[in-house]
C-alpha positions in Angstrom: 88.3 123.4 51.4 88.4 127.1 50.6 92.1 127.3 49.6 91.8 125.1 46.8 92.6 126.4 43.1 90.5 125.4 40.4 92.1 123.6 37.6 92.4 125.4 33.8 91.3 124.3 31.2 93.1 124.1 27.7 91.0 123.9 24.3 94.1 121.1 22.3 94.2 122.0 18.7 94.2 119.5 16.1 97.5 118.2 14.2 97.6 119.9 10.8 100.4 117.7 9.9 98.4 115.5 7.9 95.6 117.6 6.8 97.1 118.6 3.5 98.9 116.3 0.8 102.7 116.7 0.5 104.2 116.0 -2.6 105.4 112.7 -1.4 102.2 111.4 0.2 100.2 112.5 -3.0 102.8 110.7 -5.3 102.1 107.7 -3.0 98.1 107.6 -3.4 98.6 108.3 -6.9 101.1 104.4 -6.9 98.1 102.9 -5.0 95.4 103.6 -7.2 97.3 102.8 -10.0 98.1 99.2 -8.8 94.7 98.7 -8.0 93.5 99.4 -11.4 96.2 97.3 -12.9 95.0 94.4 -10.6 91.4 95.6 -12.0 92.1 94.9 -15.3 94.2 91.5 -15.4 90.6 90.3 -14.8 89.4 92.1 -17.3 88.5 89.7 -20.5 89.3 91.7 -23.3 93.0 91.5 -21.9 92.9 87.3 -22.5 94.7 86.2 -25.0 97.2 83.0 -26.1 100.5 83.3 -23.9 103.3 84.9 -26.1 104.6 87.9 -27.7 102.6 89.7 -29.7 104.2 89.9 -33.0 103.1 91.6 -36.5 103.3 89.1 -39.2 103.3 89.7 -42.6 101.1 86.7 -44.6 101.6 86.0 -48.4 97.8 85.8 -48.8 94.5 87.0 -48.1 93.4 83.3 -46.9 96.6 83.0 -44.8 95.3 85.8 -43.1 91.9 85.4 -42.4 92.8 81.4 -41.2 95.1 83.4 -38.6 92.5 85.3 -37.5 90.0 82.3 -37.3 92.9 80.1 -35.3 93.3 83.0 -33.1 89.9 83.6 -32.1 88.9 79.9 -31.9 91.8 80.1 -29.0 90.2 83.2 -26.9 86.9 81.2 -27.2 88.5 77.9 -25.2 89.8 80.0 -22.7 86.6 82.6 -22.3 84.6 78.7 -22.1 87.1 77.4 -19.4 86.7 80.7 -17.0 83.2 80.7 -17.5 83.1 77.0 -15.6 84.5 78.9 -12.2 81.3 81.0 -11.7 78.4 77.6 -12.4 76.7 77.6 -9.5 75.0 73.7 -8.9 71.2 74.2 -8.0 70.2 73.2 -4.6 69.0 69.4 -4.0 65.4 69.4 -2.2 61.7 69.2 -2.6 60.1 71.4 -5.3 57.4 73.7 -4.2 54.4 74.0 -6.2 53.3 77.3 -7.1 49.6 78.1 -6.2 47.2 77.9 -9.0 44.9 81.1 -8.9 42.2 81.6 -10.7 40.7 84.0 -13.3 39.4 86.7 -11.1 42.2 86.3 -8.4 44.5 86.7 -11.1 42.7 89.9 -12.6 42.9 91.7 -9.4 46.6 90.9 -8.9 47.0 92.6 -12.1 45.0 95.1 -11.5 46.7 95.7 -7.8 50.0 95.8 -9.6 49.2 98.2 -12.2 48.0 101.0 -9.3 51.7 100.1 -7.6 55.1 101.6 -8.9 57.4 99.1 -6.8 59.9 97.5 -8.5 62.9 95.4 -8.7 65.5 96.0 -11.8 67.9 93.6 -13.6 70.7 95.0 -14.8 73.9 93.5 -16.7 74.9 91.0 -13.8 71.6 89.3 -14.6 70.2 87.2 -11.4 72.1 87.1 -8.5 71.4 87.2 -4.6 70.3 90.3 -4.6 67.6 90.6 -6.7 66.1 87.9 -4.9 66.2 89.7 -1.9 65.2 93.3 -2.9 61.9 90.6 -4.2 61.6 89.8 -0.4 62.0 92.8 0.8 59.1 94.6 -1.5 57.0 91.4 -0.4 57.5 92.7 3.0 54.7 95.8 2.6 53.6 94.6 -0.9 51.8 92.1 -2.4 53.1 92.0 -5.4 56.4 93.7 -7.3 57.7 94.3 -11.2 60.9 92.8 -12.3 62.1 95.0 -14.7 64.8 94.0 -17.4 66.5 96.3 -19.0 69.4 94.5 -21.3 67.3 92.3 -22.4 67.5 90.6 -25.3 64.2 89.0 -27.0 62.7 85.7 -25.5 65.0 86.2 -22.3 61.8 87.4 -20.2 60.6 84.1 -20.1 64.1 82.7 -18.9 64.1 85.2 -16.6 60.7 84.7 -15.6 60.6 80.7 -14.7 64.3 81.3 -13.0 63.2 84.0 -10.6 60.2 81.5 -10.0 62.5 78.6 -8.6 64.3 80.9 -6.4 61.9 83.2 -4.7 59.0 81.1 -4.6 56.7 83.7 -6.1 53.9 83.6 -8.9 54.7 85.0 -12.1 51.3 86.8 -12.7 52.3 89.0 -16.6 54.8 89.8 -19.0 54.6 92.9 -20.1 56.3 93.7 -23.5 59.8 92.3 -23.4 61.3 93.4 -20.4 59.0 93.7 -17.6 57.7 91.0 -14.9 54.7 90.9 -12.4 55.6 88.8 -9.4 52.7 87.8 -7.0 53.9 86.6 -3.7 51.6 84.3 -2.8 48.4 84.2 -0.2 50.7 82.4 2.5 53.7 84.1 1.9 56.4 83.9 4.9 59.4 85.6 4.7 62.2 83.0 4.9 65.6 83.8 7.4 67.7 83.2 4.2 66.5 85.7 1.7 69.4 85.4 -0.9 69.4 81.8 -1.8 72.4 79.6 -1.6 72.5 78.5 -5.5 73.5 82.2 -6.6 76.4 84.3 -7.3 77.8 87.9 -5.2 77.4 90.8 -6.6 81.3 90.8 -7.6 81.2 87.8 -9.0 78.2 87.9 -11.4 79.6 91.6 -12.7 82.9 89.3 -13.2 80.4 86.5 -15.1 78.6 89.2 -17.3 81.6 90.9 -18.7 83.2 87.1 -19.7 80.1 86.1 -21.2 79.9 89.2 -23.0 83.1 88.8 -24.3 82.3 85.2 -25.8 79.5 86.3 -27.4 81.8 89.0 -29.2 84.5 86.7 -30.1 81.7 83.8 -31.3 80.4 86.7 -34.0 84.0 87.7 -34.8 84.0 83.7 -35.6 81.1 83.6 -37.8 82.0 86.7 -39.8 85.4 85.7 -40.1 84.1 82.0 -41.5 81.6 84.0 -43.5 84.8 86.3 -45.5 86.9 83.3 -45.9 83.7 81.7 -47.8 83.5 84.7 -49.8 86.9 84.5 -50.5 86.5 81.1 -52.3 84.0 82.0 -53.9 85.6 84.7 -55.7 88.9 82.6 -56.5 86.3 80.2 -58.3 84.9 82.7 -60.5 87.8 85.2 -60.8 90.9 82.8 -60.3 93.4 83.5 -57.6 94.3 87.2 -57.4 98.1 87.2 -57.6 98.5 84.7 -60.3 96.3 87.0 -62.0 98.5 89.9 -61.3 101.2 88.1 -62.4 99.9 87.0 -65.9 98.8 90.9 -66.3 102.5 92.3 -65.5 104.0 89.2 -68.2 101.8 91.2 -70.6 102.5 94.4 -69.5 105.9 93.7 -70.2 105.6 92.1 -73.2 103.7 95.0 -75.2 106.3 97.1 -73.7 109.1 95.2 -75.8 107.1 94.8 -78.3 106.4 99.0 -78.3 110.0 99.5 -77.7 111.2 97.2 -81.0 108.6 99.2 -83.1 110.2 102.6 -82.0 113.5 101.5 -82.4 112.4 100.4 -86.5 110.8 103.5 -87.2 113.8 105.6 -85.9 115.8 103.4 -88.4 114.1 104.2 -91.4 114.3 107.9 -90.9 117.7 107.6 -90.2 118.5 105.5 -93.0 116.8 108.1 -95.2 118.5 110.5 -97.6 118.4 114.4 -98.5 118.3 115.2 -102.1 121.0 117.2 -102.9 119.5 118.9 -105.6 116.6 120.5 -104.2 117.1 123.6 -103.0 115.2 126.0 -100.5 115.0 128.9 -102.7 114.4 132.0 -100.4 113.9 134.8 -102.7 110.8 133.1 -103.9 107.7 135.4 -103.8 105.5 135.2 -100.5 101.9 137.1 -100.4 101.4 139.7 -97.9 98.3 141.0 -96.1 99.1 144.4 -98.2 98.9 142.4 -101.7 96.1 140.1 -100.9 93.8 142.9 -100.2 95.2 144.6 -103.3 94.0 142.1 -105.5 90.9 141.5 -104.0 90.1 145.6 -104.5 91.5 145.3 -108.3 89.0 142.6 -108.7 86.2 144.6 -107.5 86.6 147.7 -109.7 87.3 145.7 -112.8 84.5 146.1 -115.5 83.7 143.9 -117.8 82.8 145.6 -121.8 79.4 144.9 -122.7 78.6 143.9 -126.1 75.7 146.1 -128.1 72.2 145.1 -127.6 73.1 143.7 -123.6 72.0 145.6 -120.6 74.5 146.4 -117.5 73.3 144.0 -114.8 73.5 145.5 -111.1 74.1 143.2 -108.6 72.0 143.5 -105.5 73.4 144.6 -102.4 72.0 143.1 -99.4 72.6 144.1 -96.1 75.3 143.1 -94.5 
């Protein structure tokens, strides 16, 4: 067919309706984040605390206070204990495998195999959780052996760490080294199981969820002790000082005694000078004769020149001038 046109073409464009923000649409992602984060941070535990309105009280003593605070935080601790319940998980029920005893030499050369490697698996804030068990499997994959590495790690948890990572991945725990790192041998018949995060651990979600409850516990339990600790003090001090306001209140009644006292002296002195009487007869005489600078030095010059008449037979006696 020779007559027949060939169709054209036309290159469509792209909408640019929605390739820039409006006001609106920006004012509507800005909603959406913000209700996720509030959702965020109900969960969060530093936001628990006994239902109610917060109110300020005002407590006549220092021990009135410090029990409030005690009460209080006794509270948060129930309720950190109770949320913490949700996330046990119940080990598995089944046979326990052995690990495989090596001996001396096999174990120095695992040691020495993993000192020459730089694989390794870390354990962060969530602590153990699915997967860190199966980063473990997956380095066993090209490796024989691979470091656990702790790094929140507080002392003697290696060793926790250590026999818990044991029970789940069915490794060999070869070295600690220091206080945070582990070498995990995989074993000389290893097979790489179809499950590689075991069923007896927590998400990823829900162990960050764990760690941040925990570590809230911990903070309220060393509020607790402190608290316990000032209260003690407390008593200790009433004991050897007596109780602080009574003792306020016996210095103000003396206070306020001297000042009566200090008050009823003034008021007798200022009667006997008023009661006091002028003589009459006495008289400020104000022509009487007052020495001037002029006459002072008058008489001390008069003085000077004066000479005294020497009887016959006595020498005139100079007096030595030193200098001045």
């Amino acid at each position: 067919m020779t007559g027949c046109q060939k169709l054209e073409t036309h290159e469509i464009e792209p909408s640019k309706k929605r390739k820039w923000l409006t006001k609106k649409r920006l004012k509507l992602k800005r909603k959406r984040e913000k209700s996720k984060r509030k959702d965020a941070n109900k969960k969060d535990p530093r936001r628990i605390r006994p239902k109610g309105l917060k109110k300020k009280q005002n407590f006549p003593t220092a021990e009135a206070r410090i029990k409030y605070k005690i009460e209080k935080a006794k509270l948060k601790e129930a309720m950190l204990v109770e949320k913490l319940k949700k996330y046990e998980v119940p080990e598995v029920q089944g046979p326990m495998v052995k690990p495989e005893e090596l001996t001396g030499e096999e174990r120095f050369y695992v040691k020495k195999m993993a000192q020459k490697k730089s694989n390794y698996v870390p354990i962060g804030r969530r602590g153990i959780f699915g997967g860190v068990i199966l980063n473990m499997h997956l380095h066993w994959k090209k490796h024989e052996t691979v470091k656990v590495i702790c790094k929140p790690c507080k002392p003697g948890q290696v060793h926790e760490y250590a026999r818990e990572l044991e029970r789940l991945s069915g490794g060999v725990a070869i070295q600690v080294i220091g206080n945070d790192t582990i070498v995990f041998y995989r074993g000389k018949n290893y097979v790489q199981p179809e499950v590689m995060s075991p069923i007896d651990t927590l998400s990823k979600k829900k162990a960050l969820e764990k760690s941040k409850y925990e570590q809230s516990l911990e903070t309220v339990r060393r509020f607790i002790a402190i608290s316990e600790k000032e209260l003690e003090l407390y008593y200790r001090h009433v004991a050897l000082y007596g109780n602080p306001q009574t003792r306020n209140a016996d210095l103000e009644l003396i206070f306020s005694k001297e000042e009566r006292v200090c008050s009823s002296d003034h008021c007798d002195v200022s009667e006997d000078f008023s009661g006091m009487e002028v003589d009459s007869d006495y008289e400020f005489d104000s022509n009487e004769r007052e020495f001037t600078e002029d006459e002072t030095d008058s008489d001390v010059e008069e003085e000077s020149n004066c000479q005294v008449d020497l009887e016959d037979g006595e020498e005139e006696f100079e007096v030595p001038k030193y200098p001045a």
